[in-house]
N, C-alpha and C positions, 0 to 999 in steps of 0.2 A: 431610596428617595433622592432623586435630581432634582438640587435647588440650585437657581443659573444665580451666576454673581458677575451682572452684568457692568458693573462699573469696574470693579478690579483685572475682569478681563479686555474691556477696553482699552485700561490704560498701561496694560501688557499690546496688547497689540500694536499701539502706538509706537513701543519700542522698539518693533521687527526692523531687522536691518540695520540700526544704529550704529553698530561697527563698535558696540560696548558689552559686555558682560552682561546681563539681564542676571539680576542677584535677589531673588526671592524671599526675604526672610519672613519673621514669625516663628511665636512659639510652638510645639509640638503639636501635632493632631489640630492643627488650626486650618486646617485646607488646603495648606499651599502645592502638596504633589494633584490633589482635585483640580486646582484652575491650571495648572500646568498639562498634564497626561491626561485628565477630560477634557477640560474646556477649551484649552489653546491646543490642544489636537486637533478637536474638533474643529475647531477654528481653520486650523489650516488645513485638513483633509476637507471641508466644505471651498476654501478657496480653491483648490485642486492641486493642492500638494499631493504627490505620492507616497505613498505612506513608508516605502524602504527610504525615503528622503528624512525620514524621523529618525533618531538613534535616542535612544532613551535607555538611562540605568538608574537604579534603586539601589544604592549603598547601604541602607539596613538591609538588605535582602541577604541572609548566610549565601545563598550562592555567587551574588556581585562579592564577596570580600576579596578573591585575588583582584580583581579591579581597584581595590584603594591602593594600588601599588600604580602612581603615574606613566611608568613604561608601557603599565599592562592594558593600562584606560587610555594611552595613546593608540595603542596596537590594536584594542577594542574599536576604539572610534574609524582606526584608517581599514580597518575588517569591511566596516559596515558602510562604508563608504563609496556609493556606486559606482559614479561617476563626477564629473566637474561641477554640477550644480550645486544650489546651495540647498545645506544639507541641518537640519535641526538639532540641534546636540542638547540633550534635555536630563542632567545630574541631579538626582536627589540626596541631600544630608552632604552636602560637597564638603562639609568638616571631616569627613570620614576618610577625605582622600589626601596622603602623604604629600607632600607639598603641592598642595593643589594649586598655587599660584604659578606655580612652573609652568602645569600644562597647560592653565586656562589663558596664562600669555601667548602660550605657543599655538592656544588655536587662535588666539584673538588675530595674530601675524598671516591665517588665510582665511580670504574673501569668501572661501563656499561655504565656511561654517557662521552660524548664528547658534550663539551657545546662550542656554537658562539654567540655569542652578538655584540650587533649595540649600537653605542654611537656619540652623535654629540656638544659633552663637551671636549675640547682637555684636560684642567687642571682638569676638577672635572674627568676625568677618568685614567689617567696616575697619578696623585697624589695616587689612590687607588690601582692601577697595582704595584706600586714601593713601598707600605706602608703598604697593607694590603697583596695580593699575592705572595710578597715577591720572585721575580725572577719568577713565573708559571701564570704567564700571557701574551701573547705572541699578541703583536698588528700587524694589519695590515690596514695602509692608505689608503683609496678610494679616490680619486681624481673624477672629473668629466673627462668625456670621453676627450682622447692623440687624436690628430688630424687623426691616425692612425686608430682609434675605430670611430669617428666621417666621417670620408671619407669611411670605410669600404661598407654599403650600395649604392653608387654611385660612381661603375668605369667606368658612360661612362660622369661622369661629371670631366670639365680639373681641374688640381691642382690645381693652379694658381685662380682660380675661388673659390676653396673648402679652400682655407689659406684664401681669403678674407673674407669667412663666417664664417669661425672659428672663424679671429681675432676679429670679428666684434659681434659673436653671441656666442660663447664658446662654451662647449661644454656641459652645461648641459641635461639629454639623454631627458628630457619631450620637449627641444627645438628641438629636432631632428623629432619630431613628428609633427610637424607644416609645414605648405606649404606655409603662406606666411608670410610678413616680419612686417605687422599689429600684426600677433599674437606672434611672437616670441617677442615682443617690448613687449606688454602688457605682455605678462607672464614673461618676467621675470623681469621688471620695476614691478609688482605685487608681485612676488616673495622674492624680496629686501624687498619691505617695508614691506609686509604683513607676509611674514615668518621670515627671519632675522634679522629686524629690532627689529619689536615685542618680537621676541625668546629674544634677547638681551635684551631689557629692562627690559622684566618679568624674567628672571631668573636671571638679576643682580640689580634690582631695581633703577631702572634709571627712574628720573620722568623728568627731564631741553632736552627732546628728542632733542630741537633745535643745543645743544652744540654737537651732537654725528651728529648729520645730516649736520653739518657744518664740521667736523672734517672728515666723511668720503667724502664729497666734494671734500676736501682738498686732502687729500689722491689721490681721484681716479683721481685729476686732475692733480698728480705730481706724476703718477708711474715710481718707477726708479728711483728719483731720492732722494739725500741724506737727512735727513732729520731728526729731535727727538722730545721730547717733547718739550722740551726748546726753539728750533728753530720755532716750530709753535705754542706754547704762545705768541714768540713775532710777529709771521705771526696775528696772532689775535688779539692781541693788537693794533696793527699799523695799519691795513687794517679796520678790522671788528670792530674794539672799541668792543673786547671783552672783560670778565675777566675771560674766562674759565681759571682755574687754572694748574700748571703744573701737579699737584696727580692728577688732574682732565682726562686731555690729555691722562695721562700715564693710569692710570686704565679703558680709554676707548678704548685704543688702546690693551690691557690687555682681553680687554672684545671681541672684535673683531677678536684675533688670536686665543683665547678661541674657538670661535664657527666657525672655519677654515674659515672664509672670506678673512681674510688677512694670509701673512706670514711677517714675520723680516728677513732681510741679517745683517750681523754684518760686517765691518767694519775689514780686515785682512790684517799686517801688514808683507807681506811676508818676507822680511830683516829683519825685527827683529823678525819674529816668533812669533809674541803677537795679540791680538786684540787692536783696537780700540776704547775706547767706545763709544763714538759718532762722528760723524751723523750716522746713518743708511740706508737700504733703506726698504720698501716694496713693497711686491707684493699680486696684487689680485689672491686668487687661483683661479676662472674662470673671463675671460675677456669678456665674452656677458653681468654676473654681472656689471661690473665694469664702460662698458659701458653703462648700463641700469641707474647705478647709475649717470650720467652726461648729460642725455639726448640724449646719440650716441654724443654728440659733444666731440671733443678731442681727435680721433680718430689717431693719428699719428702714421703710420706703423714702424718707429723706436722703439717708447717705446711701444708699444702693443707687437714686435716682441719681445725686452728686456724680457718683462713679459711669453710671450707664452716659449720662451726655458727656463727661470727659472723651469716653470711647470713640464716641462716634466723633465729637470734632477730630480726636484726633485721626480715624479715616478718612474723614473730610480732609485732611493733609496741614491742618494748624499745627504749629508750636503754642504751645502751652504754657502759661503760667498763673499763678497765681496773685490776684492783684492786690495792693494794699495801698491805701489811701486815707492821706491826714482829713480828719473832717472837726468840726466844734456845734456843739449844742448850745442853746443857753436855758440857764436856771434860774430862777429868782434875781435876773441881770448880770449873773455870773458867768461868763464864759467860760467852756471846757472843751479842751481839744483830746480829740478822741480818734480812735486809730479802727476806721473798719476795710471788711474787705470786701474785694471785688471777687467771687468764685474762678474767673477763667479769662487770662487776659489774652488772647489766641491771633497769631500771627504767621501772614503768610504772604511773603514777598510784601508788598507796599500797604499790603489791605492788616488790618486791625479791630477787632470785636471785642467787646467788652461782652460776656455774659453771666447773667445771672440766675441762678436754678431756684426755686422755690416748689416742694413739693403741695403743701396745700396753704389758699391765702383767705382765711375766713372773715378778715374784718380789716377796716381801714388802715387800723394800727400793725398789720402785719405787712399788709402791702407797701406802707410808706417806711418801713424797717426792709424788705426791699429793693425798693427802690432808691430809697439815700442813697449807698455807695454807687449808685452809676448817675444817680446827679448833680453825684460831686466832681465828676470829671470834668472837664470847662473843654476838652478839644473835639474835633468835631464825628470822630469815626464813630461808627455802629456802636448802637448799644443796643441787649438785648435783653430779657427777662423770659425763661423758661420756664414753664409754669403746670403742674401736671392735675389740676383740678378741671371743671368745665369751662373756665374764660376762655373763651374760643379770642381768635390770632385777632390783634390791633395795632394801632400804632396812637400811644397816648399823648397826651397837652404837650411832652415833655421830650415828643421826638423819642421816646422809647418802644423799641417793637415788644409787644407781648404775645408771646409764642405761643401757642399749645404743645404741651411736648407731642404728641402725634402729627400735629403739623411740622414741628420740629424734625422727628425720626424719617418722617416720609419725606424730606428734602426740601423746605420750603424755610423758606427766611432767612438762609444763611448760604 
């Protein structure tokens, strides 16, 4: 099944010729060798590239392994190498290759190559982008398939039916290839442990597995909600008679956003302009993972829905936070200052949204619980309210857009 993912290839295309790195990342089995060796192939064998003008290698592949050796993948690329034009240089899993900052400097120093590489190390490849390339390395996040890309193949199946699968099985694209509900369970409860898992530990040497399989438990059992090291030391200690330790917690949690399974929201102090530094919250970047990790139990369309529109702003290319904001009630004349939040304060370059997710809003009393914390804000940038019942899209008394989340996934409002 060819599902086109027309915006992330776009804004690969965009990049051709920049005279920078094109740095691919995302976590495992997310797409990223698809949009690269299908789609930006096709791309350019459709513009009239010749196709010996591509040089493409796969470093999981057991037979590319003498290529992780820099000499050999220099000596590989100048093989393949026709003539003076420019020539496609296209590296998958480039962690795999012994000091791969070496070579990728030394093609960056000639003109005929435009080189793209795949990486699924968020810290061991952004520490080398900002250190050694020094401003000419230009990254681009793959995410697993936007609801958008995952509903694409089936318009004669309802919405409503297709956000249940989603929430429930995400969006990774080898799950979309499956017909039933046997095999999408197995592959990717397979996938966690056998790809992720593993990745994890072998590349960060983690031998006590039990402390990290507990810890993402925890995690996937309380998406959304606030939460640090210190806070689940002592969830540990008191529940589990555990002694995992705080460095412990923290460098596992370190190790997890490393390899994009999880993301961090921080904690934003809209009135005073500062952050917070803890609790926190996270989020799993696909939700069929997160449910695989749990046994499908825990399935609550509230926090699944929380997580699913984090996602997508963040392909939409926002930073993320989480908003918290001082507000007062009164009671019987009594004033009380009360602390609520804002779900997602999202940022990007000058522009600024406030959003707010609400799965279902039955009655007055829920919709003005809310809507409070985005009335509380007194400055003038978006505000938005997410909403996944039937309110179809408006803009209220109050200068508030109210979304529909399907208006929302299909690109409109934001």
């Amino acid at each position: 099944m060819d599902i086109q993912r027309p915006a992330l290839l776009n804004e690969l295309v965009l990049k051709k010729h920049n005279g920078m790195i094109k740095i691919i990342t995302g976590m495992r089995r997310s797409g990223k060798s698809y949009l690269l060796n299908k789609l930006f192939v096709n791309h350019l064998l459709q513009e009239g590239v010749d196709s010996n003008h591509i040089i493409s290698v796969d470093l999981e592949l057991l037979e590319n392994m003498p290529l992780r050796e820099p000499v050999a993948m220099q000596q590989y690329i100048q093989d393949h190498t026709v003539d003076t034009a420019v020539h496609y240089v296209i590296i998958d899993e480039v962690q795999h290759l012994k000091d791969f900052e070496e070579l990728l400097n030394t093609l960056l120093k000639k003109e005929q190559y435009d080189v793209y590489v795949t990486g699924s190390n968020s810290r061991f490849l952004i520490k080398d982008v900002i250190t050694i390339f020094r401003g000419r390395g230009d990254e681009l996040r793959v995410y697993p398939f936007s609801f958008k890309e995952f509903a694409s193949p089936y318009p004669q199946v309802s919405s409503n039916q297709l956000l249940q699968d989603y929430m429930l099985y995400g969006g990774m694209p080898q799950v979309c290839t499956f017909h039933t509900e046997r095999q999408k369970v197995q592959y990717l409860s397979g996938l966690f442990e056998n790809t992720y898992i593993t990745d994890i530990k072998e590349r960060n040497y983690i031998r006590n597995d039990a402390d990290l399989s507990e810890l993402l438990d925890c995690l996937a059992s309380s998406v959304g909600s606030l939460t640090s090291p210190h806070k689940l030391q002592k969830t540990f200690q008191s529940v589990k008679q555990s002694t995992m330790s705080y460095s412990t917690i923290k460098s596992y949690l370190d190790c997890l956003q490393d390899a994009f399974v999880i993301e961090q929201a921080k904690r934003y102090d809209i009135k005073g302009r500062r952050y917070i530094d803890s609790p926190q919250k996270y989020y799993f970047s696909d939700l069929g993972l997160r449910n695989a990790r749990i046994g499908f139990r825990q399935t609550e369309p509230p926090h699944l829905l929380e997580n699913l529109v984090y996602n997508e702003l963040r392909r939409k290319g926002y930073c993320i936070d989480v908003g918290n904001i001082e507000t007062y009630s009164v009671t019987n004349g009594v004033r009380q200052h009360l602390q609520t939040e804002v779900d997602f304060v999202c940022n990007l370059g000058y522009e600024r949204v406030y959003v707010q997710v609400a799965y279902m809003l039955p009655d007055e009393e829920k919709w003005q619980q809310e809507l409070r914390p985005l009335n509380s804000i007194k400055d003038n940038f978006k505000k938005v309210l997410v909403v996944a019942d039937l309110t179809p899209t408006h803009q209220n008394q109050d200068g508030v857009l109210v979304l529909n989340i399907f208006d929302f996934l299909n690109g409109e409002g934001l």
